[in-house]
C-alpha positions as CSV (number, residue, x, y, z in Angstrom):
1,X,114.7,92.0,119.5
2,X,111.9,94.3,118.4
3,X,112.2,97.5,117.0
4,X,111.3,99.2,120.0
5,X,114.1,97.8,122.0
6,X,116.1,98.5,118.6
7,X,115.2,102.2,119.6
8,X,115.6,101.9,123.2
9,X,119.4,100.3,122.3
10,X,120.2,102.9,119.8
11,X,119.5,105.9,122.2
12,X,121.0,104.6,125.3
13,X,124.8,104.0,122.8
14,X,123.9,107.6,122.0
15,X,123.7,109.4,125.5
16,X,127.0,109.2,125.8
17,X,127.3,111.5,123.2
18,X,124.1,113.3,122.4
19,X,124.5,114.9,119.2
20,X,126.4,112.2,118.0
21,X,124.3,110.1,115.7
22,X,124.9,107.5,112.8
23,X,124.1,109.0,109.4
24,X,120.5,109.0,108.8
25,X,119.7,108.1,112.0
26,X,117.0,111.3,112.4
27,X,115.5,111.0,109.2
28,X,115.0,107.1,110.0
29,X,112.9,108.3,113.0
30,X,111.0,111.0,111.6
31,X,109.6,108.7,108.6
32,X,108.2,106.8,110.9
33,X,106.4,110.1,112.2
34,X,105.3,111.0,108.5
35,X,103.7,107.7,107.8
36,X,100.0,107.5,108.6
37,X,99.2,105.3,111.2
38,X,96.0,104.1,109.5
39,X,94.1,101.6,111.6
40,X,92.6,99.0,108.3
41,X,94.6,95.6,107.4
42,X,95.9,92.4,108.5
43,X,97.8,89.9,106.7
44,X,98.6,86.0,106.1
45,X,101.3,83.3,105.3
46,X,103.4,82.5,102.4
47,X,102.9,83.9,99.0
48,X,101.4,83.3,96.0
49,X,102.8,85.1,92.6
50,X,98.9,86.4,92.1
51,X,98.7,89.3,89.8
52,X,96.0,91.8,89.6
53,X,95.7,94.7,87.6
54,X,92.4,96.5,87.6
55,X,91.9,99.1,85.5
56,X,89.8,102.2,87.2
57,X,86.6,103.1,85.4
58,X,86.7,107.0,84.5
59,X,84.3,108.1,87.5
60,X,80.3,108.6,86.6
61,X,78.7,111.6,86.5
62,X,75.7,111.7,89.7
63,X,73.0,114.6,90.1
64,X,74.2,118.1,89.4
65,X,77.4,116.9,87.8
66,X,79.0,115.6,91.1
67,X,82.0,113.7,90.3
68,X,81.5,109.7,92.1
69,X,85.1,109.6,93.6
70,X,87.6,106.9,91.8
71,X,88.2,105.5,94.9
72,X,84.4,104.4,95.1
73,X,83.7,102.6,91.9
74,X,84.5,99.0,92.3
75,X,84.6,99.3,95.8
76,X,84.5,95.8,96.8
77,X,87.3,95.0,94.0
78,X,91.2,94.8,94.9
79,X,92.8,97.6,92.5
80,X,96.5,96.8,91.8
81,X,99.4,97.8,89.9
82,X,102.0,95.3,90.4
83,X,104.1,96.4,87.5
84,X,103.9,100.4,88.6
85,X,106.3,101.7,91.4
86,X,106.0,104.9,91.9
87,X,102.2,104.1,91.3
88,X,100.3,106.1,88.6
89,X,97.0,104.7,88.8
90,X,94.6,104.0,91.9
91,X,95.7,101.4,94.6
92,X,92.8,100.1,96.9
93,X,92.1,96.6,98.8
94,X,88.8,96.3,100.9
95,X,88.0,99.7,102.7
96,X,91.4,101.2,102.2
97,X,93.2,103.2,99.3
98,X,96.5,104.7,98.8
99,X,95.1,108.0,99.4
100,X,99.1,109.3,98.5
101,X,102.8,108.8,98.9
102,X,105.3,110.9,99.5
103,X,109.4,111.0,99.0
104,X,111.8,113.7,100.6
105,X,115.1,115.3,99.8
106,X,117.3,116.7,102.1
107,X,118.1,120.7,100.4
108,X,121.0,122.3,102.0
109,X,119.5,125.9,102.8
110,X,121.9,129.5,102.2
111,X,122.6,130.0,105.6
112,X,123.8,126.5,106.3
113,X,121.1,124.4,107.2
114,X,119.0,121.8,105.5
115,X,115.8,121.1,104.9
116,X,113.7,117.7,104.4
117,X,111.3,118.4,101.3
118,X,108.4,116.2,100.3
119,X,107.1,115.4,96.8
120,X,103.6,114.2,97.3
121,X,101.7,112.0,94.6
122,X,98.7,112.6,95.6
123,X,95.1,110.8,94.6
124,X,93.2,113.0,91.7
125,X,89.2,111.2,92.9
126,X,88.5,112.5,89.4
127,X,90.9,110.8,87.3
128,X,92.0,108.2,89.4
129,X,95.7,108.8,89.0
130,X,98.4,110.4,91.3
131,X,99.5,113.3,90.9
132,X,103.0,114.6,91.7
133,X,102.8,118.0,93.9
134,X,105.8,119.9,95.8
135,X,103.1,122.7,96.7
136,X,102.6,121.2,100.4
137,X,104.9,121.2,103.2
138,X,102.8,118.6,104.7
139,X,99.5,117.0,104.2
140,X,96.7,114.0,105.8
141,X,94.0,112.9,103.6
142,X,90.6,112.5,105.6
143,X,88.4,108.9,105.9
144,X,86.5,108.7,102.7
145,X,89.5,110.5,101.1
146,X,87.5,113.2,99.5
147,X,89.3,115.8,101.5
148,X,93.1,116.5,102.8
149,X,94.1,118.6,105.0
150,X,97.4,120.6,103.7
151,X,100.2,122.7,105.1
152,X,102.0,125.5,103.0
153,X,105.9,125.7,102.7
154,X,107.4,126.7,105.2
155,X,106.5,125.4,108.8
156,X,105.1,126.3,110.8
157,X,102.3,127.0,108.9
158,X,99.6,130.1,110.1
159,X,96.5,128.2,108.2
160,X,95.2,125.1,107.5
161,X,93.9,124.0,103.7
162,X,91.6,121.9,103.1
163,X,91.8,120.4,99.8
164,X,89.4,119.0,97.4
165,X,90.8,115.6,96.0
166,X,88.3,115.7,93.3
167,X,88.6,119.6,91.8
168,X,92.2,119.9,93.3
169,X,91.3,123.0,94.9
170,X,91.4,124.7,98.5
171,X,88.0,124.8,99.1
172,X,88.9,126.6,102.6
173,X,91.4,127.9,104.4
174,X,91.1,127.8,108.5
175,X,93.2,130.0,110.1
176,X,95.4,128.6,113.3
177,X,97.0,131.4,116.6
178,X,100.2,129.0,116.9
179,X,102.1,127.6,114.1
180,X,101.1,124.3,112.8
181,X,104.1,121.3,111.8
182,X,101.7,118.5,111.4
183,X,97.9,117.5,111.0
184,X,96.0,114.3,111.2
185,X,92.3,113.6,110.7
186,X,90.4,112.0,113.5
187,X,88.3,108.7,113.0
188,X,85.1,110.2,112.0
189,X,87.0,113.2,109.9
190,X,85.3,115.8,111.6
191,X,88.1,116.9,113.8
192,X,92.1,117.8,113.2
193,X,94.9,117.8,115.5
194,X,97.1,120.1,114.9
195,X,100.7,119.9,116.2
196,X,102.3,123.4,116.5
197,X,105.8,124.5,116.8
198,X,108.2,127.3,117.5
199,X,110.3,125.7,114.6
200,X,110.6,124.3,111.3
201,X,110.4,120.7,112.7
202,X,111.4,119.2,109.1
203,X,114.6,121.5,109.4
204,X,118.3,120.4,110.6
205,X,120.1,123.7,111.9
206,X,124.0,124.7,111.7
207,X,123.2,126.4,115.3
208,X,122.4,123.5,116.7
209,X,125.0,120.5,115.0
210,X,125.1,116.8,115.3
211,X,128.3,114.3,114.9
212,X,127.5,112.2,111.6
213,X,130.7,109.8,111.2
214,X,132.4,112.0,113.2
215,X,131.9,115.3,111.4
216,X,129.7,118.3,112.7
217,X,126.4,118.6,110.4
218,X,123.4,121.0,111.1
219,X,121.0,119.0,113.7
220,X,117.3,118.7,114.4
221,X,116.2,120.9,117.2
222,X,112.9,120.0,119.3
223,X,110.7,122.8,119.5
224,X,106.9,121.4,119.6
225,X,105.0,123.4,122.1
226,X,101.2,121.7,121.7
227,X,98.5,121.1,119.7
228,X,95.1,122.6,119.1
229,X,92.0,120.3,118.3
230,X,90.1,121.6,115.1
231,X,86.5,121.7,114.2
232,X,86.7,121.1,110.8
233,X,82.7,122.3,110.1
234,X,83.6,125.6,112.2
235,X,87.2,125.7,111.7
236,X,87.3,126.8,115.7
237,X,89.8,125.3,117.5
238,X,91.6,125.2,121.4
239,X,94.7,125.4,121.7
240,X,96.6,123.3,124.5
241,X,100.8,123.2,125.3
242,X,102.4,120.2,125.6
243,X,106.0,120.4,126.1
244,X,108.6,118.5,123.7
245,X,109.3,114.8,125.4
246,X,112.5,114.3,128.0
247,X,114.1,111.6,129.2
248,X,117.2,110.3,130.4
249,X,118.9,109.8,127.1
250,X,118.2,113.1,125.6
251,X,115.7,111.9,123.3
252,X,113.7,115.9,122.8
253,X,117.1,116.7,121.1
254,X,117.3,114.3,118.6
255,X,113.5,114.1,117.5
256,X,112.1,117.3,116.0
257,X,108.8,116.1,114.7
258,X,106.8,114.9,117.6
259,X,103.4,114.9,115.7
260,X,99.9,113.9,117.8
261,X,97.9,111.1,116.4
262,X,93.8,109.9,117.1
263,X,93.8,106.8,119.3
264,X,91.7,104.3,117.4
265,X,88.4,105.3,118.9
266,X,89.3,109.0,118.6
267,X,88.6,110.1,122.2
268,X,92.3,110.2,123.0
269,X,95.9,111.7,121.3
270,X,99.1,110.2,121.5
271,X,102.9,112.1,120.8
272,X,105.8,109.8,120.8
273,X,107.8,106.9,118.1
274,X,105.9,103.8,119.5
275,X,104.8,102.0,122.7
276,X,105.8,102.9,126.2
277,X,108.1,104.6,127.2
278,X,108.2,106.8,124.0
279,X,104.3,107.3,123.4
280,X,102.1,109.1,125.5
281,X,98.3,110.0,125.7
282,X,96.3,112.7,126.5
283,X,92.9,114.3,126.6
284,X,91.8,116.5,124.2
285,X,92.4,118.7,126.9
286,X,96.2,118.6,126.8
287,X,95.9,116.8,129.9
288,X,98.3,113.7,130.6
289,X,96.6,110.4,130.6
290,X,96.9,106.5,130.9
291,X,97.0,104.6,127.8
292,X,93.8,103.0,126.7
293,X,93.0,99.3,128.0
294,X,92.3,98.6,124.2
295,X,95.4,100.3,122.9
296,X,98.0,98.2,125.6
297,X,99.7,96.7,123.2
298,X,99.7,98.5,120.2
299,X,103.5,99.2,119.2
300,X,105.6,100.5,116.3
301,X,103.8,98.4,113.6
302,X,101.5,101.3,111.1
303,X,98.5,99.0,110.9
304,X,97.7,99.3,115.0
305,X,94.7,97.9,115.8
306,X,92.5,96.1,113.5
307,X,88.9,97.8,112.7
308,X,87.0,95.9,115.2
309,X,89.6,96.3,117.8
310,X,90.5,92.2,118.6
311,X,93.6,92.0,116.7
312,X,97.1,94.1,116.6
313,X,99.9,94.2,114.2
314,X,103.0,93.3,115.5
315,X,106.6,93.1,115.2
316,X,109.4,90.9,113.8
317,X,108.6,87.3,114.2
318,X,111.0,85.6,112.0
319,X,114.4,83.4,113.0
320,X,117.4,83.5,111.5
321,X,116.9,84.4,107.6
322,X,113.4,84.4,107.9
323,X,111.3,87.1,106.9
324,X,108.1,87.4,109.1
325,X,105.9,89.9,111.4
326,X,103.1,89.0,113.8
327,X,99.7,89.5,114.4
328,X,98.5,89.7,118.0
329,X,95.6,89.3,120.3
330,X,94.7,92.9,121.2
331,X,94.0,91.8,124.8
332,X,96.5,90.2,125.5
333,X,99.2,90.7,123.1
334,X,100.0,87.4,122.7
335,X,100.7,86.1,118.8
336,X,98.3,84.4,116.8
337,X,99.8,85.0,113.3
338,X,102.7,84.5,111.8
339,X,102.5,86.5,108.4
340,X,105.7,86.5,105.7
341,X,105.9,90.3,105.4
342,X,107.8,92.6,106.5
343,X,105.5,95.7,107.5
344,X,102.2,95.7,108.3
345,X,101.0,98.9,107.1
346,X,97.0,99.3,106.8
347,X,93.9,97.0,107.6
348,X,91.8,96.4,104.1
349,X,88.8,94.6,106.5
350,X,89.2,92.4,110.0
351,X,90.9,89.6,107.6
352,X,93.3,91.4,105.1
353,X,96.3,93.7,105.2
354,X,98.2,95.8,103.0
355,X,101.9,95.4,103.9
356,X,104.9,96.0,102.8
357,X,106.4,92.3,101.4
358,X,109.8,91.7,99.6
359,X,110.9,89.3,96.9
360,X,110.9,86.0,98.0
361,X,113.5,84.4,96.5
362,X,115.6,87.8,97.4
363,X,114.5,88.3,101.5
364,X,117.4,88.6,102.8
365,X,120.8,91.3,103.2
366,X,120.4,93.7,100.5
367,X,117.1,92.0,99.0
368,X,115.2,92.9,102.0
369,X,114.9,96.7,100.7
370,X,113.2,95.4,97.0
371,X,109.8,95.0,98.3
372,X,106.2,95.8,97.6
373,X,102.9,96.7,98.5
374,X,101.0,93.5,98.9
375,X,97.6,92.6,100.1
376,X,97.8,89.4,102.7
377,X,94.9,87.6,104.1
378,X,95.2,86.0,107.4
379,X,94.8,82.4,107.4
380,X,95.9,81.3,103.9
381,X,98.8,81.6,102.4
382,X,97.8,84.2,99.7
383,X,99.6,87.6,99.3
384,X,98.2,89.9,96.4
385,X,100.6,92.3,94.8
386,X,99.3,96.0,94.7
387,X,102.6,97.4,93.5
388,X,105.9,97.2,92.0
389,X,108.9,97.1,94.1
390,X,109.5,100.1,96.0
391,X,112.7,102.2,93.7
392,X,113.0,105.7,93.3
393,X,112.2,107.3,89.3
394,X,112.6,110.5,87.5
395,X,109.8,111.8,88.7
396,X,110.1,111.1,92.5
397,X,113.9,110.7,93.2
398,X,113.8,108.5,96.6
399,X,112.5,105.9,97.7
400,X,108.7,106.3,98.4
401,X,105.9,105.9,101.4
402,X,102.7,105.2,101.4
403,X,99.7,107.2,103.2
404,X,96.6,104.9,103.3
405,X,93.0,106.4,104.3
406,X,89.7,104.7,104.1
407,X,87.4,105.0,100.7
């Protein structure tokens, strides 16, 4: 069973009893919402206990003292910090880098309800080192990860930052008519989408309560009501509504965050947790449209589609104990990898991935949640680790997730 029909299952147990969900249940589905669906990795068999550790040179001064981003130098070099989770230092394989992570609380609010916080370590271009930030309510980091886009405290947000990685500074604020939840870069960086809402879409509200274990607990409310596309040069933008998603189990009630995504070649947007039924394109338009021939069978998996567009990440592919996810012909969807990891999370080229991978003498019951950031190359049985295994620290106190951009 894949994870969509995991979803599929776990809503149609719930319609019985719509605001009665198993603990955690929204915050489950609304990480998957946070987590960038880069398109830049692919991965490979069994693994190897390969360590690399590369330090990042202190970036070079170019003409008129412009700072040469960290992410740049050694740009054909895997950076990796196996023995750092949280990372401090600069991750990067192939054309992709750990542009940030984030982890989130849950604060319980004065008049009852509670709100999902992040803490962001975000990429410093300068130093080469993350740097922890509660400043933003929500943020996307642009290809070439010079830029991100940022979102004040609290949604929805009436402007739109963007944000020098290298000075850490707002070099410009664009200013939005509807409030703003969510942003994501397009391909080429020169456009946002800008999902807006009535409501704080990372809040749970007493008004509006929820059946955890059997007892009443504020609840996520759907309230998106579009998006507006954003010329990042010009900062214009249009506007288009899009109602929140319904269907016969409900499903607008339990998902607050809805966020629109780029389809790989940027010409379309999509809203929804994975493949059909759930996702759904449109025009830039805000018109309703079929989903592209190329995208077909692009699921749940992060990675989607590799960067020449002829392979897919896939699901769960392991029996019994096994831990393994597929790789699949984009045209047809048909498997032609079996990789041992359990996430496939960003391409690095059209051979490599960066995925999440757990111990292997631990990959099972509990052990399955100690894993790692690993780098994977598809036809050998080499897997690079680029982190430690995944914990919480002093500094970030939950587990953490990765947002990769390109270089």
């Amino acid at each position: 069973m894949n994870v969509d029909e995991l979803v599929r299952d776990a809503l149609r147990e719930t319609a019985a009893d719509a605001v009665s969900v198993p603990a955690g249940f929204t915050d489950r589905v609304l990480a998957v919402r946070r987590r960038r669906r880069t398109r830049r990795i692919v991965a490979t068999a069994g693994i190897t206990a390969a360590v690399v550790a590369v330090a990042v040179a202190v970036p070079l001064l170019g003409d008129g003292d412009e700072v040469r981003p960290a992410s740049r130098m050694n740009s054909s070099a895997i950076i990796g910090h196996p023995d750092q989770s949280p990372p401090r230092d600069l991750i990067a394989a192939g054309d992709s880098v750990l542009a940030a992570f984030y982890v989130t609380e849950t604060v319980k609010q004065d008049n009852g309800d509670t709100l999902r916080t992040p803490t962001y370590g975000l990429l410093n271009q300068k130093t080469g080192k993350y740097e922890k930030t509660k400043k933003w309510a929500f943020l996307d980091v642009a290809p070439g990860s010079r830029t991100a886009a940022v979102l004040e405290q609290e949604l929805p947000a009436k402007r739109i930052g963007l944000l020098d990685l290298i000075t850490g500074k707002v070099d410009r604020w664009i200013k939005v008519d509807h409030g703003v939840g969510g942003v994501a870069f397009s391909p080429d960086g020169k456009k946002l989408v800008a999902t807006t809402y009535a409501k704080n879409p990372d809040r749970n509200y007493v008004d509006h309560p929820m059946k955890v274990n059997g007892k009443r607990q504020p609840g996520p409310f759907a309230s998106r009501t579009g998006f507006s596309v954003v010329d990042v040069a010009s900062g214009k933008s249009d506007w288009h509504e899009v109602s929140p998603p319904e269907d016969e189990f409900g499903f607008s009630s339990m998902k607050s965050r809805d966020d629109f995504e780029w389809s790989h070649d940027g010409s379309l947007l999509f809203a929804g947790l994975s493949s059909e039924p759930f996702r759904q394109y449109y025009d830039l338009n805000g018109d309703e449209t079929g989903v592209p021939v190329g995208e077909k069978h692009v699921g749940y998996p992060e990675a989607g589609l590799s960067p020449n567009g002829k392979l897919v990440a896939g699901d769960f592919a392991g029996s019994g104990r096994e831990i393994a996810v597929a790789v699949n012909d984009a045209r047809t969807g048909k498997r032609v990898y079996k990789l041992p990891a359990q996430q496939l999370l960003a391409w690095a080229d059209d051979k490599r991935l960066i995925a999440w991978g757990c111990d292997p003498e631990k990959c099972s019951g509990t052990g399955e949640f100690r894993n790692q950031l690993l780098l994977v190359t598809i036809g050998t049985n080499k897997a690079v680790p680029l982190s430690g295994f995944r914990k919480a620290s002093a500094d970030y106190p939950g587990r953490w997730n990765p947002i990769f951009s390109t270089r």
